[in-house]
C-alpha positions in Angstrom: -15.3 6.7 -26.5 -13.6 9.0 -28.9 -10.7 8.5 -31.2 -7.6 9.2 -29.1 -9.0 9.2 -25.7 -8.1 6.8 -23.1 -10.6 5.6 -20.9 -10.5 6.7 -17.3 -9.9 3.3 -15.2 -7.4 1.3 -17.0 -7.0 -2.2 -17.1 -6.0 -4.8 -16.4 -5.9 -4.1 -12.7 -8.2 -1.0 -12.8 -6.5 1.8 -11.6 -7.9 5.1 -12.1 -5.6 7.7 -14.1 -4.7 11.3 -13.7 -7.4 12.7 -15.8 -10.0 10.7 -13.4 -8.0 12.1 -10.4 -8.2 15.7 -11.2 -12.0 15.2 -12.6 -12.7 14.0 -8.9 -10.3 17.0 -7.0 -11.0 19.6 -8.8 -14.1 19.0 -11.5 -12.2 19.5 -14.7 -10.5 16.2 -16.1 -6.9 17.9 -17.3 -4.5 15.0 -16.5 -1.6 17.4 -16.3 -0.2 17.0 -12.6 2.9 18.5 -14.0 4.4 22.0 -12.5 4.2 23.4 -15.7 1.8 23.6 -18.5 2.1 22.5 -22.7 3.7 26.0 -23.3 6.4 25.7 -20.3 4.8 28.2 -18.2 4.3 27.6 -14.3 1.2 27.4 -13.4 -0.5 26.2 -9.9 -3.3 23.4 -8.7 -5.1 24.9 -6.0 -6.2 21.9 -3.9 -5.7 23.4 -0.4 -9.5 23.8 0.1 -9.7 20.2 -0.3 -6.8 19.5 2.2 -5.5 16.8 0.2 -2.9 16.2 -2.5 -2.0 13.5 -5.0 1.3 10.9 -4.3 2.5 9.0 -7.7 5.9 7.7 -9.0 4.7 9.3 -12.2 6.9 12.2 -11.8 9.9 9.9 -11.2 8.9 7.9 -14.6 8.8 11.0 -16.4 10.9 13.0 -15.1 8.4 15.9 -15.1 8.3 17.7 -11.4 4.5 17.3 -9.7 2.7 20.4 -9.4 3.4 22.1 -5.9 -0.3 22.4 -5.5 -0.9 19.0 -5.3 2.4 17.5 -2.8 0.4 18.4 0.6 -2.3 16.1 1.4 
């Protein structure tokens, strides 16, 4: 693994991150479930084809809103 990376599954209890996550929905591994992207801008995750969406208390931790893309599984 690379300098600064983290892996994907994190220990000690093995939970997947958000960079896994989105690797899985949508086949690029950007861990940004945030609405908006590193310059501020909105942007959208389009995950209706899949018909499912992404719950975390990540958002609450941070205080960074979820992507609207991503709150209707």
């Amino acid at each position: 693994m690379g300098q600064g990376q983290s892996p994907m599954i994190e220990k000690p209890h093995y939970i997947c991150n958000t960079d896994l996550l989105m690797l899985l929905m949508t086949g690029k591994a950007n861990g940004n479930v945030g609405a908006y992207d590193s310059s501020g801008n909105s942007y959208l995750i389009d995950t209706s084809y899949l018909k499912i969406g992404l719950l975390s208390t990540h958002s609450l931790e941070a205080k960074i809103p979820i992507n609207d893309g991503l709150l209707s599984p």
